[in-house]
N, C-alpha and C positions, 0 to 999 in steps of 0.2 A: 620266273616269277609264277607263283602259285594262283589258284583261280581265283581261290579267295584275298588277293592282294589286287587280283584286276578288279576285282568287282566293286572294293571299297573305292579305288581310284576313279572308276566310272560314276558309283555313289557319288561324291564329293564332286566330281565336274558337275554332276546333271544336277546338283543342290547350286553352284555358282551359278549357273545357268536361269535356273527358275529365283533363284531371287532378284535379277536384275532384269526387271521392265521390258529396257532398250535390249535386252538379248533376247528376248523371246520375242519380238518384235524382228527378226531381221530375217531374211529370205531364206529357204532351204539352203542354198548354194554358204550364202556370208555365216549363217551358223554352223553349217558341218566345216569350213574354213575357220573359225573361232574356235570349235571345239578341240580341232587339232594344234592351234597355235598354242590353245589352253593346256593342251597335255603335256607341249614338247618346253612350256615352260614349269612346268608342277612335275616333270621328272627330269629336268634335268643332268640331275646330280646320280639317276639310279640307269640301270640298261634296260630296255623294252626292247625287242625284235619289234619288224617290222609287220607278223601280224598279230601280234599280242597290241602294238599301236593299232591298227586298221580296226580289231575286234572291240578296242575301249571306244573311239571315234563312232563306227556303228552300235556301237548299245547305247549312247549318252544322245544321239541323233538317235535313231529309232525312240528310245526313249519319252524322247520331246515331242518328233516330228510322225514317226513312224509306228512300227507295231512293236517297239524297245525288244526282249530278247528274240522274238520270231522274226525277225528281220533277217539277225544272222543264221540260225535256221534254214530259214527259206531260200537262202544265198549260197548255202552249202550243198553243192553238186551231188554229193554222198546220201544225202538224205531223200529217203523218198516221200517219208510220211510222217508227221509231227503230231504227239499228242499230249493232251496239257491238260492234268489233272487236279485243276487248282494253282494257285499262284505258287507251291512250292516243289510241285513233281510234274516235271516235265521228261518227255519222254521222245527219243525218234526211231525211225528204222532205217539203218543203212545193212545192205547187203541181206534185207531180208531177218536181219534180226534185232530186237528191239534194247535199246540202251537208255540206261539214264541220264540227263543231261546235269550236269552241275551247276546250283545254284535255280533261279526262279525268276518270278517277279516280283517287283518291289512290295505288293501288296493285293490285296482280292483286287480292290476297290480301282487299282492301275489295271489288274485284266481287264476288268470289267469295259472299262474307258477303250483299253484298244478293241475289245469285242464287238463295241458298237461302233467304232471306227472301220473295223471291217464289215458288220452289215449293213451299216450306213452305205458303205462304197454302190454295194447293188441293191440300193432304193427299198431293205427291206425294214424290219423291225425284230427287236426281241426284249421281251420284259417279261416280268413274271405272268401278264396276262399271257404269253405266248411265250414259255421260257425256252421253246424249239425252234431250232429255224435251220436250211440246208441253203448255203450262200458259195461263195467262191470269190476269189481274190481276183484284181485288174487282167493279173497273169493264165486266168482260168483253173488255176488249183482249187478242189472242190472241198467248202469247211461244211461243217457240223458241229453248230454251238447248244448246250444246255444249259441252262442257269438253275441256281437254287431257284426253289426249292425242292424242284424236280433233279437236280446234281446236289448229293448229299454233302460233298468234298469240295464245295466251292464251284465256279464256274468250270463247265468239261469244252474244249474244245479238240477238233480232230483236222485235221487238215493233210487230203491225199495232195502230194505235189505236180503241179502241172509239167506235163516233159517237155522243153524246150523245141526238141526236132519231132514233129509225127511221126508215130511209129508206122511200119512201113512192111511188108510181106515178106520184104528180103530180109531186114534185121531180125525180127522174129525165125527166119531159119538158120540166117548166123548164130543165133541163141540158140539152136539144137530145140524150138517148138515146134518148127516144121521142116519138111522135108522141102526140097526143089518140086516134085512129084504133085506130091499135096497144096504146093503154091500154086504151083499154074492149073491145079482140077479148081481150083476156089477162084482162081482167076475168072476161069471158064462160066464157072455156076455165077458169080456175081453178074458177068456183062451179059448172061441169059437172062438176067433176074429171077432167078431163083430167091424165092422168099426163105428167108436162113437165121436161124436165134442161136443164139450163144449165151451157153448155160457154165456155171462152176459157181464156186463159193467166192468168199470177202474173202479180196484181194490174188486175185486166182489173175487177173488181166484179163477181164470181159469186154472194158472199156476200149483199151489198148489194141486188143486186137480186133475189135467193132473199126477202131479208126483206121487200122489199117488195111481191112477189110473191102474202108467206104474211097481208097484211092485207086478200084479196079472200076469205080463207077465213071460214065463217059461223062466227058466234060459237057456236051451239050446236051445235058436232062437235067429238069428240073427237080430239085430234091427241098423238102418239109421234114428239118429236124427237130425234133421235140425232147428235153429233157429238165429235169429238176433243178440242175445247174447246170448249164454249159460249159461242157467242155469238150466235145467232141472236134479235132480238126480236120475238115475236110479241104483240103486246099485246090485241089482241082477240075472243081465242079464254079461256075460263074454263078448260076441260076441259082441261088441259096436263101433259102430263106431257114434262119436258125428261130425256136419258140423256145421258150424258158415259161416257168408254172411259177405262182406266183403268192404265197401266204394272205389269209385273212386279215386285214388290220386291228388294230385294238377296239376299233368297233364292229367286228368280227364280218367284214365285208370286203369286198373284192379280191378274193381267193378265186384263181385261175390254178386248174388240175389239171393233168394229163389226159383226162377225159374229157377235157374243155378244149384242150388244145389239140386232141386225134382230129375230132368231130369238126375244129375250125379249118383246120388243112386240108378235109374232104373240098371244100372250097375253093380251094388255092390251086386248085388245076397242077398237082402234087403226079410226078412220074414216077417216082419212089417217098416211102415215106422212111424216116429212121429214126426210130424211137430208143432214146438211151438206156433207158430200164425199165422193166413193169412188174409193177408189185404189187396191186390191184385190182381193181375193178374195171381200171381202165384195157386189161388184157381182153376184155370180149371186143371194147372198139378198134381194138388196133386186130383182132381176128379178122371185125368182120370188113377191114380196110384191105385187108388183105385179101379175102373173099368177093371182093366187088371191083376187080380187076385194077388192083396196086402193084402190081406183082414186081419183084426187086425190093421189096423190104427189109429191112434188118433190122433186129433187137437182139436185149441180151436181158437175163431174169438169176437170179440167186438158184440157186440145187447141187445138191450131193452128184446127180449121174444123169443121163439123158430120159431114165424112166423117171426121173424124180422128178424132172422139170416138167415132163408132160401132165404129172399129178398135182403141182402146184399149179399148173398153170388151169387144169380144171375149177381145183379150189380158187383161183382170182376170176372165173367167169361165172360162179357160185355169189360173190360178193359184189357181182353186176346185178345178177338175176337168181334170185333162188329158187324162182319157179319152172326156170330152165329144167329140161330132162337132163338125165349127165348121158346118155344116148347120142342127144341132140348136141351137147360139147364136147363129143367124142370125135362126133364127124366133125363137127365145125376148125378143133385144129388139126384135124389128117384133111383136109382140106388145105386148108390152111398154108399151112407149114409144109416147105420140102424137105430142107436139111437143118439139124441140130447139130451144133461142136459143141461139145464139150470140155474145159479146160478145168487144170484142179492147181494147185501147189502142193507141191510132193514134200518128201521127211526132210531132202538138203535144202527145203525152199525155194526150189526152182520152178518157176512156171512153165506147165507140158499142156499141151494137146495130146487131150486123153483117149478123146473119140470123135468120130465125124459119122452122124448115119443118117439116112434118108429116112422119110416118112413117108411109108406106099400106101398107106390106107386106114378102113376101119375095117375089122370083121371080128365075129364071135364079140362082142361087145367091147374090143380091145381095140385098142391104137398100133399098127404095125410098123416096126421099125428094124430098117436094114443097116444094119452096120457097115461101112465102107472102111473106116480105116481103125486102128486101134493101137495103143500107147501101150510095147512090149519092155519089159527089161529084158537085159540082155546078161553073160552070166558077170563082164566090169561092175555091174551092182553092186552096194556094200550097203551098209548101216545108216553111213554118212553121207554117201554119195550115189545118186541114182542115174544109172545109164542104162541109154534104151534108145529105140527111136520110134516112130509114128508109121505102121508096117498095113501093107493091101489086105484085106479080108480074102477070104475064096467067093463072097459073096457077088455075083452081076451086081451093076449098075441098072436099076432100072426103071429109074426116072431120066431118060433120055430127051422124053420128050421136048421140054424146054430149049435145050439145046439144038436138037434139028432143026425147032423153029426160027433160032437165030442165025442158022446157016454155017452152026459146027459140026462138024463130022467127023468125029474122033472117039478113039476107045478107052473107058475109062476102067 
């Protein structure tokens, strides 16, 4: 049976359904059980597989109850990221490349309705007074909703999917982003605290590997996580306290920022702080958190290369302080900062660790940076498919220091 045959049959139950009272009236559980009795007698007579059945059941339930077609979406293990350009172009990514999805929603006016059911979920708001908002689903998948008239094409919504199992230092080398080598020097540098940002573009896995980064931190320290929407998993750590920021309401008040919330965890008697992203102004407080003995921090920021990130990252402590010297923010994150990764997504779509180098300093009015590791192709390269692996510089290590202090003594 073609899509457009499932779709009409979904149509037609989810119209029985909303005309009768006493059925929109009955429990999650007694309706997705009606809807399926409803189907297995209104096809009868034709053959449905079992999940062309399961997929009308979940769209006519999502439908009613749920988020109608993103339900299935969100359920589909293949997908990692959903984007929905109006009630009639919906779109996802599986395997890193982006498809169209068949078929829609029943109308603007139905997205609309599940939109605010999802930012409803996390106590936020979105209306033309505020036609933006960065929210996340029960599950922690992080959305991004626009409405007209700020979205030309209807409402836009974006949603990264949340991965069920935390990613982990080992999986990422299974995946060819790191080496065995380079796991256990990050190992190292993490449980020294070494304060450490991770830089690449959208969708490069800054986040991904932020979280698997935060499972080398010792169970008994306190950590202050702060992010726009949570979603960071740290599972091994007891002493957690998670912050999330928090939009202005329609009468343009109680808007909590990441510069509200650095500033509030200086309080919190914070042994590490880990901030999910910075893309402002809030980059001087989380500098100078890290300058007033934080040390063991982690972030991660948008950039092309590791010199790119240290230039934004000047231009975001510009937009704290314009009066600041850029002398004065030079030293502030070679202070700062000891090590940068870098991660990118290459031509097959693969996510690589590009670069990993230390911050030794300022001099001659420049930020100095040693490259430790660096992401080589090898000559299996092709057009289509990039092979390489994450290879030692000639460069010493020579941020040691941290490490002796912690009573390692090893050569990197």
């Amino acid at each position: 049976m073609n899509s457009d045959e499932l779709r009409t049959i979904a149509d037609e139950l989810r119209a029985h359904v909303l005309l009768d009272p006493a059925l929109v009236r009955l429990g999650d559980d007694e309706l997705e059980d009606h809807v399926r009795q409803l189907l297995e007698s209104r096809t009868a007579d034709r053959y449905l597989s079992i999940s062309e059945k399961v997929q009308i059941v979940q769209q006519v339930y999502g439908s009613i109850r749920g988020l109608g077609l993103l339900d299935s979406l969100l359920s589909d293990e293949t997908v990692t990221e959903v984007m929905v350009n109006g009630p009639d172009n919906v779109f996802v990514e599986r395997s890193g490349r982006i498809q169209k999805v068949p078929g829609g929603f029943e109308s603007e006016r139905r997205l609309e309705d599940i939109i605010q059911r999802i930012v409803g979920m996390a106590g936020r708001e979105v209306n033309q007074a505020n036609p933006i908002v960065d929210t996340r689903l029960a599950d922690g998948s992080r959305v991004n909703v626009v409405l007209p008239p700020v979205a030309l094409d209807g409402p836009t919504v974006t949603i990264r999917k949340f991965s069920r199992d935390p990613m982990t230092i080992r999986r990422l080398v299974g995946y060819g982003s790191l080496t065995e080598d380079v796991a256990e020097f990050l190992r190292l540098l993490v449980q020294a605290k070494y304060n450490i940002f991770i830089s690449g573009g959208t969708g490069s896995g800054k986040t991904t590997f932020l979280n698997a980064l935060s499972n080398f931190i010792g169970s008994d320290e306190r950590i202050i996580t702060i992010e726009d929407s949570a979603e960071l998993q740290i599972e091994n750590v007891t002493n957690l306290v998670r912050l999330e920021t928090r939009n202005a309401n329609v009468a343009g008040t109680g808007e909590v920022t990441i510069r509200d919330l650095i500033r509030s965890s200086l309080r919190m008697r914070p042994e590490r702080i880990v901030v999910g992203e910075v893309r402002g102004a809030e980059a001087l407080d989380m500098l100078q958190a890290m300058n007033t003995g934080h040390d063991g921090s982690l972030s991660t920021g948008h950039a092309n290369s590791t010199s790119d990130m240290l230039s934004r990252l000047e231009t975001m402590v510009l937009q704290a302080s314009a009066t600041l010297p850029l002398e004065a923010i030079r030293q502030q994150i070679a202070s700062a900062l000891d090590i940068i990764i870098h991660l990118s997504r290459l031509r097959d779509h693969s996510r690589r660790t590009m670069a990993i180098s230390e911050v030794v300093g300022y001099q001659d009015g420049k930020i100095v940076l040693n490259p430790l590791f660096e992401f080589r192709e090898d000559a299996a390269s092709t057009q289509r498919r990039v092979s390489g692996r994450l290879e030692r510089t000639d460069n010493p290590f020579l941020g040691a220091a941290k490490l002796q202090l912690a009573g390692y003594q090893v050569e990197i």
